[in-house]
N, C-alpha and C positions, 0 to 999 in steps of 0.2 A: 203532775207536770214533769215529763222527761229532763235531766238534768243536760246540762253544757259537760262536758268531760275535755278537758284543755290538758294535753300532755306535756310536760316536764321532761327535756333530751337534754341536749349534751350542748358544752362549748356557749357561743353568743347566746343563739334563742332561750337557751336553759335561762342565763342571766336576765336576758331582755321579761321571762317568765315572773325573775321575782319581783320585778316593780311594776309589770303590767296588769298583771293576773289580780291582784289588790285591789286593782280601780273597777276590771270586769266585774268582778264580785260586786263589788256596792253600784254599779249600774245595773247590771242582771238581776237584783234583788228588788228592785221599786217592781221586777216588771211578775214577780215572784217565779224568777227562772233561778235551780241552784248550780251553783259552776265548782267543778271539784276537780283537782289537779290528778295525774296517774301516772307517775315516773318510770318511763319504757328507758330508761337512758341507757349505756353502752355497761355503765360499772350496775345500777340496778340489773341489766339482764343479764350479767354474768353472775350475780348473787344467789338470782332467783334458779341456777343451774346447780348450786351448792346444799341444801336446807339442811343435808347431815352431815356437814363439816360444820355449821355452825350453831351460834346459841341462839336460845329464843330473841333475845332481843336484837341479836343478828340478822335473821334469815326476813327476808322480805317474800313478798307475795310474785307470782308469776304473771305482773301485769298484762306484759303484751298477749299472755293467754287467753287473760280475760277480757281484753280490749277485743280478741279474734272472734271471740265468741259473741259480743255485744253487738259485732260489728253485721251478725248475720241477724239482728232483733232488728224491729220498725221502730224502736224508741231511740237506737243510736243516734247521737249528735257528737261525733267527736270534732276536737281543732286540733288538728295535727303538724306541730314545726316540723322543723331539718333534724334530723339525726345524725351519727354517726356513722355510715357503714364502713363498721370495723377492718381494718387493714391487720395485718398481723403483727407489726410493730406496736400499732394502737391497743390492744387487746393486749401484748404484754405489760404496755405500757401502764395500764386503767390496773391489771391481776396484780403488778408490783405497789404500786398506791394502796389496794386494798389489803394488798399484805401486810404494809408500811403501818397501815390503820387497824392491822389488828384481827384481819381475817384470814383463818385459817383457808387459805385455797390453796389450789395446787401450784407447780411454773406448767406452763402450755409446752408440752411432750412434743419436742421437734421428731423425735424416733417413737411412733407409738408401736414396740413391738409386744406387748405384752397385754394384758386382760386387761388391766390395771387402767395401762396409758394409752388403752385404747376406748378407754370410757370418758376418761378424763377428756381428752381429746373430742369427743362426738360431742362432750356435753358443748366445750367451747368452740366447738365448728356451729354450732347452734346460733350463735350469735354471732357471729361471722360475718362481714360481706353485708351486702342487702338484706338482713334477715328481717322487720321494721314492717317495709310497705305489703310485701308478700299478703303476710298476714293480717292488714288493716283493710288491702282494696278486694272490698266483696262487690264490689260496684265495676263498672266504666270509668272513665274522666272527662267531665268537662271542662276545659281551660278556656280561658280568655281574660282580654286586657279590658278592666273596666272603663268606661266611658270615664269618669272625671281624672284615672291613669291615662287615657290615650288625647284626652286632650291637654292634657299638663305636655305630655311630648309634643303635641304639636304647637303649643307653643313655646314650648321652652326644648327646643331638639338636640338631643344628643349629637356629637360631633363624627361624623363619617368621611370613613378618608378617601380621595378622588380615586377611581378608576381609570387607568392607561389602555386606550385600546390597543397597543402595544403589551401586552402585561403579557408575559411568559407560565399565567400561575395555572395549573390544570390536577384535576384529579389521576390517578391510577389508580385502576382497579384489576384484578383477574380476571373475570369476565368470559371462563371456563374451568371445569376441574373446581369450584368452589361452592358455597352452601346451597348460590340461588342457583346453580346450574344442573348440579347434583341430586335437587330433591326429590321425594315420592312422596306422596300425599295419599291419604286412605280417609272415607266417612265410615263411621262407627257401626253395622249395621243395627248392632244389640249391647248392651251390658258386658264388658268381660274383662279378662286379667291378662296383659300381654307379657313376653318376656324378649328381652334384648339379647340374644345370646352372637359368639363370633367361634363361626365354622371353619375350622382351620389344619390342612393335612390330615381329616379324619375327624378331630376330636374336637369336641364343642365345648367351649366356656360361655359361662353366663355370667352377662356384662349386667344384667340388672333380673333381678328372678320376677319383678311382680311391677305390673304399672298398671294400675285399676284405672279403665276407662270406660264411658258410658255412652248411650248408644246415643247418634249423632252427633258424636265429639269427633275434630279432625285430627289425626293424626298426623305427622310429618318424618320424617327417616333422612336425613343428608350427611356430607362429609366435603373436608376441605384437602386436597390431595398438597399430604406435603412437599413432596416432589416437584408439583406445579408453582406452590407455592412461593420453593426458594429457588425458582430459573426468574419466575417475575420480579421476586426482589432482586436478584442480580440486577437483571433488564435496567430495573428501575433506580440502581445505584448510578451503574453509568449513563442515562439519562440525564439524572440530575447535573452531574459532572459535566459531562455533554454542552447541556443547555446554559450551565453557569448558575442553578435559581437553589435555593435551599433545599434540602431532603427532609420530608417531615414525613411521620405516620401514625396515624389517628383510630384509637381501637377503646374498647369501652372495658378496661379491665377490672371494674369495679364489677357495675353488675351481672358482664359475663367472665365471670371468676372462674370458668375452668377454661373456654377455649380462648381469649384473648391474652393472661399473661403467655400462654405457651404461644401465640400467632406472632405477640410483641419479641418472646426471643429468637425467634425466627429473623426477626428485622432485625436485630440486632446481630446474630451473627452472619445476614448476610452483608449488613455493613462494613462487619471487621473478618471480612474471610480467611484472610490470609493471619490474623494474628486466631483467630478460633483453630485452623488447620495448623498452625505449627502448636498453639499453645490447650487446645482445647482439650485435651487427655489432662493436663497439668489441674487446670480449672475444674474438668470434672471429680477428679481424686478429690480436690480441697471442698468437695460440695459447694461450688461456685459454681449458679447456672444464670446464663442468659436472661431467662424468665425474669430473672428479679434485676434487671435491668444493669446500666452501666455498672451505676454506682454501687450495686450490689458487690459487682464484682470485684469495681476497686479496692470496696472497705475493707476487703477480706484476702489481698494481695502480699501485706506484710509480712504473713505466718507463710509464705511461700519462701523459698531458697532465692528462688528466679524473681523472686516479685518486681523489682525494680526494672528488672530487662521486659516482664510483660507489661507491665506500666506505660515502658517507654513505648513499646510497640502500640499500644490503643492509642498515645497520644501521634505517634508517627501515622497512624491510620485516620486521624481527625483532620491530621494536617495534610494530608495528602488526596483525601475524597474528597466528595462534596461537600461542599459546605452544610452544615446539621442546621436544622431550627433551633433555636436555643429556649429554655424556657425562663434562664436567669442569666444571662450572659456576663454579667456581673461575678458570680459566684461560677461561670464555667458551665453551669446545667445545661447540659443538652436535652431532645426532645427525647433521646435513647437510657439518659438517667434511670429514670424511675418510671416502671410499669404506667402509673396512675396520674402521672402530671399530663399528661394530655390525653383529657377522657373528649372524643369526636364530636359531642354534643355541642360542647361549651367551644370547642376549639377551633372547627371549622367555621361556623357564628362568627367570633372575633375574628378570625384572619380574613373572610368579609368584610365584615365593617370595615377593616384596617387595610384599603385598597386591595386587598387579595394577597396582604404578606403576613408574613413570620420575622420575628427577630435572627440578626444573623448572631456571630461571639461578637465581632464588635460592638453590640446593642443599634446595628442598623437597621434598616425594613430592607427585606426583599422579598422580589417573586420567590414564591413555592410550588416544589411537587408535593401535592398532599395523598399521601399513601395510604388507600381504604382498600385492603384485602378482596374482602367480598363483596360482591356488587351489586348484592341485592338493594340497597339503596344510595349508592356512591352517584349515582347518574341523579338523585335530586341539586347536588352540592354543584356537579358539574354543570348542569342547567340553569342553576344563579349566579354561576361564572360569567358564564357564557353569557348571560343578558345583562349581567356589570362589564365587563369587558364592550359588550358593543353596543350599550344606552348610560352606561354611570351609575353612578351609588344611587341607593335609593335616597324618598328626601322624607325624612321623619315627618316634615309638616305637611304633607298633605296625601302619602302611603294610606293606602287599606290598611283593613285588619285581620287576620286569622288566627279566627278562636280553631279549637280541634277538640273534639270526639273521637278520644282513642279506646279502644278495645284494651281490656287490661285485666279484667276480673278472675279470679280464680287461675292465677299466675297463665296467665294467655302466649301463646307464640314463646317468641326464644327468650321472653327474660323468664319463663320456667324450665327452660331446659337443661338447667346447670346438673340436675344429679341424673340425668341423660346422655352427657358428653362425657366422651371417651376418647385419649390419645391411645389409637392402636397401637401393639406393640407386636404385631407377625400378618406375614400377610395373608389374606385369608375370606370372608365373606360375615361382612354385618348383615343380620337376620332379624327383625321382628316379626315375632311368631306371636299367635292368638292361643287361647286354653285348649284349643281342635286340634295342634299341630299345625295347620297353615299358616305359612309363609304371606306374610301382605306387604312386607316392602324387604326387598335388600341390595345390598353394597359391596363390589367389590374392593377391596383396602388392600394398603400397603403398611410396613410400620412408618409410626411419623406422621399417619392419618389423622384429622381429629374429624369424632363422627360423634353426630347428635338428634337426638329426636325433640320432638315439641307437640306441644296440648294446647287444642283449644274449643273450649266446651259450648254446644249448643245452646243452652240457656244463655250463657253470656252474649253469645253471637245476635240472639235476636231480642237481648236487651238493645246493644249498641244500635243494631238498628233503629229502633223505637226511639233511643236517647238523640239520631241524628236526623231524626225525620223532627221531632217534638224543638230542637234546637233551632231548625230550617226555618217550623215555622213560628215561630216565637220571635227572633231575629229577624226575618225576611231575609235572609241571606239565601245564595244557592249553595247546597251542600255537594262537595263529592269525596267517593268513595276513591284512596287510591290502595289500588290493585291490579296485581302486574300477570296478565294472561296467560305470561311466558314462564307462570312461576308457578309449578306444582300447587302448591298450598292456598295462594292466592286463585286458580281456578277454582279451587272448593268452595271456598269464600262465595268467589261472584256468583256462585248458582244458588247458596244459601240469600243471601244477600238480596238478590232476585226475588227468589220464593217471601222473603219476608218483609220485602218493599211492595210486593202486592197482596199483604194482610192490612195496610195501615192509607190511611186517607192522605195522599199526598195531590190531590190535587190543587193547583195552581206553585205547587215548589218547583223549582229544578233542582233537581238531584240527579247524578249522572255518575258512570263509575268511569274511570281515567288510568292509564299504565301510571307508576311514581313520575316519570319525566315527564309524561304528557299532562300529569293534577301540577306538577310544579308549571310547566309553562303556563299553564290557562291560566293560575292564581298569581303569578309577579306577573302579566300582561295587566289583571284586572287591579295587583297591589297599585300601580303605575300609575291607572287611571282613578287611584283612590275607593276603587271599589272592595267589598270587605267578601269574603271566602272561606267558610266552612270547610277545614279538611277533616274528614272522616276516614283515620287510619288504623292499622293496625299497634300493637304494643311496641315497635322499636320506632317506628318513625313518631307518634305518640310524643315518645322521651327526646327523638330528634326535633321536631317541631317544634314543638312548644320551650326549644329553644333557640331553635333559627329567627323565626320570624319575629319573638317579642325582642331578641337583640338586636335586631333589624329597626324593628317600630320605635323601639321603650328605650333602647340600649341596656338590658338588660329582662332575664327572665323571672326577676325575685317580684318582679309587679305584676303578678299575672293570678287573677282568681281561679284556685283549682279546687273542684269540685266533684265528689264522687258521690255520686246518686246510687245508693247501697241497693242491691238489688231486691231484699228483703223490707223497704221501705224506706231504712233510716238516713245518714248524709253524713260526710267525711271529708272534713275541710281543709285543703293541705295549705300551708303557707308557705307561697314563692317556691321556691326551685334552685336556691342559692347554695346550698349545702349546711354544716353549721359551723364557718368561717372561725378556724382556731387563729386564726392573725391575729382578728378582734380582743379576745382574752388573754392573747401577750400584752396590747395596748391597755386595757386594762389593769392588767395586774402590775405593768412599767408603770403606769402615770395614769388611773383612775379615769378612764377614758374611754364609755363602750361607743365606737361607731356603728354597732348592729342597725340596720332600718326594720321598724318592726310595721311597713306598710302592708307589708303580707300578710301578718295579723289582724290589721285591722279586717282588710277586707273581707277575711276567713272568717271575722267573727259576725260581721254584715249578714253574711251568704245564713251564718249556723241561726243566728235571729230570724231571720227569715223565713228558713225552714221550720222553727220551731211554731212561726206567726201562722204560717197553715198548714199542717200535720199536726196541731195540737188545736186550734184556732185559741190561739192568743193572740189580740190586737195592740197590746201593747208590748209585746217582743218585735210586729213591724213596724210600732212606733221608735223603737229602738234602731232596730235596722235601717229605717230611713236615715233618722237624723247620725245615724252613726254616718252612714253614705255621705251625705251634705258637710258634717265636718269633714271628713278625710280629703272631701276638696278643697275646703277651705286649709286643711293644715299643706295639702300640697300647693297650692295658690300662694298660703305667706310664707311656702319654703322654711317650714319647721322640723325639714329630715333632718337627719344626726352630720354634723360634719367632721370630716374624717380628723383633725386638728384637736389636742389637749386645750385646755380652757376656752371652748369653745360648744354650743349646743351638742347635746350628745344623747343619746335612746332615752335618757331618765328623763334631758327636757323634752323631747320630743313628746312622750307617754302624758306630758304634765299639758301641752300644748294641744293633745289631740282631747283629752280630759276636757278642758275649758273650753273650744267649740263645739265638741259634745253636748254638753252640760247646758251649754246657749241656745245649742240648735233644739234641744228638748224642753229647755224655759220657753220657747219661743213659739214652740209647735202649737197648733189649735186643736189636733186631734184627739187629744185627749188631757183636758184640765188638770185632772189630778196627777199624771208627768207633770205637766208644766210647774204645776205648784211646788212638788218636793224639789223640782233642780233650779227653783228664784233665787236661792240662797246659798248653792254648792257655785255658780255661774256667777255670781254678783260677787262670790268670794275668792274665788280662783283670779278673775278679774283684777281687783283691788289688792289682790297681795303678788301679782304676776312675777313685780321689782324685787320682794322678797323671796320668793320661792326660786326664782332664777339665783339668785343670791345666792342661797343655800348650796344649788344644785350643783354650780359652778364653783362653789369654796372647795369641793373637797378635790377638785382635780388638779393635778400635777406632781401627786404622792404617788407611791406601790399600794397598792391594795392587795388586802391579805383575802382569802375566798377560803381558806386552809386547807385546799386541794383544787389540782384541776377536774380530772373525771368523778370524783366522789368529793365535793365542795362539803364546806359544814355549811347549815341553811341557815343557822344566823347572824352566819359569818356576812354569806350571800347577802340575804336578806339586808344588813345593815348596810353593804356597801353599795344597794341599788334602790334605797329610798332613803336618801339623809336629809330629806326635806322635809321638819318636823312639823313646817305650815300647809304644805301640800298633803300628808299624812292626815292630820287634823280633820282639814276640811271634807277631803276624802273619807274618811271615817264617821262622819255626822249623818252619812245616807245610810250608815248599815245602825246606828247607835241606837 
């Protein structure tokens, strides 16, 4: 019988791992399913980059290697939490800890000029950024809000704040000269090795020598004209000004780690133009860039002569523009701060919810301009504007639902683009060329250009198909495709698309393809009337959706069952979409107090039961899966989430609370005697000592908890400090004894 594989990350869910992971074991085991832990975390993958710096009993194994590998077998089952993706602060952060503990590694080579620290460096660019999902999703995604999640919101709904048909808040986008305006799109005809070179006064450099592509794979070629770029940020400064409403700008600099920090310094100096023009040579010397945002800039002002007279000038430039979004107003954080405090996903979502605003410095609400560069999908955000501004907030009790079918395998569209994008630097002609010498897409550029190409592989293309036809009719939903006709890449699409909708039995579905603006209006007409809508998209709206809408619905995206249907047979169960919340592990480590919700686990482990009950046919892994399903409403029904408050329920009771109607719902089951009989006495005993195991759970909070690190914890440190409930323990333990 194929095993559970439960991964071990970083931060909350890592912790939430040590007292949850205990109890799966001795439930997964009656049903003789084995569940075995695989520490992908941010300090294991940087180890795993080292094995001859260190000693044997050092050197760990190259997990997420072998997870990538597993991930393309029919036996995988993985459950996959939140990770890390490493910021460059974090990643020194995690190298100095393992230092601290005794491992010979390197510091991270801010100048890699030499052989040396130019290895070092690849090794820990390796782990970098998104490096995590990349390599787990060999599937698509199914996302969606379980039914006993979306009726807990409807009736217990989330708070949404009124819309003003009055409301000054709108998008800005360029809307020429940018990604989706610019693009070229090529189908693969055959097998081959392309190369990206830039022709320039003659002489040709090659921007990427080798990009192995296969035949029906589409390819894509675009560029963002920086030129273009900083006359519409102008525009858009004195706008906001203009108008009176906040200036905010909303970019994804996590997962697009080459061309959004550089699009974000853009916004930044064309906020402070006047202090970039007198002082920007000053700041360049001192290797202070834009890219890393305000506060980058601040930190590093003192070792300056002038620092204090540029200081004053950003601050005369705050006071004197438009008012900024702030993301701490409290502590001064503006939206301009730090690259990655306002990733577009998560932020557009809340300032929805939140009547259509943003915090101002004095921590009040206002309208906002929300600044989305490129406009390939800035017109969905503007469209739910526009239908809150002249109908009002949605109403969590009695809204639709849209699950989504995103294309995502074999790193798809622009979140594989990152070692394809290039900030030009002479002007000149972007070229991709095939192994024949011909030219299939190019690009006139200037310097300041950022230009990039994207893959998206035929095989994948008409899995998603398959996966949204099979979802259509499973659900009875109408599915659609959104894809924008006016968009290079997207034409390729719709005729693929096409051709693979008339391989598969769709009769009686409606499925239909829609521009982004035209799929968003049909679906909040139909959210409106309660009716539910299948969006079937591409990889970045994917990552947008499945955040817009379950914050809409849920108030929140961490309830959302996500799901990848591995292409090679096996299932990959992601939990929530929250991140891995380092708040929580200050509040911990202050006053023994994890607020993590680990209902995304539950349900991930529902879906991984499930799969296991027919892909292996095991009837008592869906005996499991059921009654795991029925508790989870039950523990959402007696509202036994973690509350965010010290002496107060928290993830250990929660884990103890979801255990015990577990435990009930499988004493209880008629489908199969022999569950019923091993859990009379796990149920009957969790039950009767409820007063004392809360007891327990609750004595040890309002101390520091020792973890004896953050990114590299000792595990029996962990361990002790997220099961101190030696009656819970006990009973628990009698199912495996």
């Amino acid at each position: 019988m194929p095993k559970i594989i439960y991964t071990e990350t970083d931060e909350a869910p890592m912790l939430a791992t040590y007292s949850f992971k205990p109890m799966v074991e001795a439930f997964a085991s009656t049903a003789g399913v084995e569940v075995e832990t695989r520490d992908i975390s941010l300090a294991a993958r940087i180890l795993a980059q080292f094995p001859d710096r260190l000693t044997d009993e050092q050197r760990v194994p190259d997990t997420l290697a072998e997870l990538g590998e597993l991930a393309k077998t029919p036996e995988a089952n993985i459950v996959k939490l939140p990770n890390i993706s490493a910021s460059i602060p974090q990643l020194k952060a995690t190298i100095k800890e393992l230092q601290a503990d005794g491992y010979d590694l390197p510091d991270y080579p801010e100048d890699a000029s030499s052989d040396e620290a130019k290895d070092i460096r690849a090794r820990y660019d390796r782990v970098k950024g998104s490096a995590v999902n990349p390599v787990l999703r060999e599937g698509n995604s199914d996302r969606r809000a379980p039914k006993a999640v979306k009726e807990y919101a409807k009736k217990h709904p989330h708070t949404m704040g009124a819309w003003s048909k009055n409301s000054k808040t709108n998008v800005a986008t360029l809307g020429h000269d940018d990604f989706r305006t610019n693009e070229q799109s090529v189908v693969m005809p055959a097998d081959d090795t392309l190369t990206i070179q830039l022709v320039s006064d003659g002489k040709t450099t090659v921007l990427k020598q080798s990009v192995p592509v296969l035949a029906g794979e589409v390819v894509d070629a675009t560029f963002m004209s920086a030129a273009a770029l900083d006359e519409f940020l102008k525009a858009q400064v004195a706008r906001a000004k203009e108008e009176g409403i906040l200036f905010s700008a909303h970019l994804k600099a996590t997962m697009m780690k080459v061309s959004d920090p550089i699009i974000f310094g853009h916004v930044v100096s064309a906020f402070f133009q006047d202090v970039m023009e007198r002082y920007g040579a000053d700041l360049a010397k001192a290797g202070l860039s834009p890219n890393d945002g305000l506060a980058g800039i601040l930190s590093g002002l003192d070792a300056l002569e002038n620092g204090a007279e540029i200081k004053a000038a950003f601050q005369e430039a705050i006071d004197n523009g438009p008012e900024l979004a702030y993301v701490n107003s409290d502590k001064g954080i503006t939206n301009l701060h730090v690259p990655s405090d306002v990733i577009v996903d998560a932020s557009m979502p809340a300032m929805i919810r939140t009547s259509g605003q943003m915090w101002g410095r004095e921590g009040e609400q206002k309208d906002t301009l929300a600044v989305l560069p490129d406009s390939s999908y800035a017109g969905v955000y503007q469209t739910v504007i526009d239908d809150c501004r002249e109908n009002g907030a949605y109403d969590p009790t009695t809204m639709g639902t849209v699950p989504n079918v995103g294309l995502m395998a074999q790193k798809a569209e622009e979140y594989g683009s990152h070692d394809k994008t290039f900030e030009i630097t002479e002007a000149g002609t972007v070229q991709v060329v095939n192994s024949a010498g011909d030219v299939l897409m190019s690009h006139d550029v200037q310097p300041g250009d950022i230009w990039r190409a994207c893959q998206a592989k035929d095989a994948p293309i008409k899995d998603w198909v398959q996966l949204a036809v099979r979802r259509s009719r499973e659900s009875g939903m109408p599915a659609v495709f959104w894809l924008d006709e006016s968009r290079a890449h997207d034409r390729n699409l719709i005729e693929k698309v096409n051709t693979y909708l008339a391989q598969e039995d769709t009769d009686g579905l409606d499925i239909r393809i829609l521009s982004p603006v035209a799929a968003t209006k049909f679906t909040i007409d139909r959210i409106r009337r309660g009716e539910d809508t299948i969006s079937v998209t591409g990889n970045v709206l994917r990552d947008y959706l499945t955040d817009l809408f379950p914050i809409l619905e849920l108030g929140t995206s961490a309830k959302m069952l996500s799901i990848v249907p591995l292409m090679n047979g096996g299932g990959l169960f992601e939990t929530g979409a929250g991140g891995s919340a380092p708040k929580h592990v200050q509040q911990l480590q202050a006053e023994n107090h994890l607020r993590w919700d680990s209902l995304g686990e539950f349900l991930a482990l529902a879906a991984s039961f499930e799969h296991l009950a027919t892909r292996f046919d095991n009837p008592k892994a869906q005996v499991l899966a059921d009654t795991l399903d029925r508790a989870t409403g039950t523990f959402l029904n007696e509202n036994k989430s973690p509350s965010r408050k010290v002496n107060e329920l928290d993830n250990r009771g929660s884990h103890f609370y979801l255990a015990m109607y577990w435990a009930e719902e499988l004493a209880r089951q008629t489908e199969d005697a022999e569950l019923a009989q091993a859990f009379q006495g796990v149920a009957s005993g969790l039950r009767a000592n409820e007063e004392t195991i809360n007891a327990e759970l609750l004595g040890v909070q309002g101390s520091p908890a020792d973890l004896g690190g953050y990114y590299w914890p000792k595990p029996e440190l962990v361990s002790g400090v997220m099961r101190p409930s030696a009656t819970l323990n006990r009973i628990m333990g009698s199912l495996t004894a």
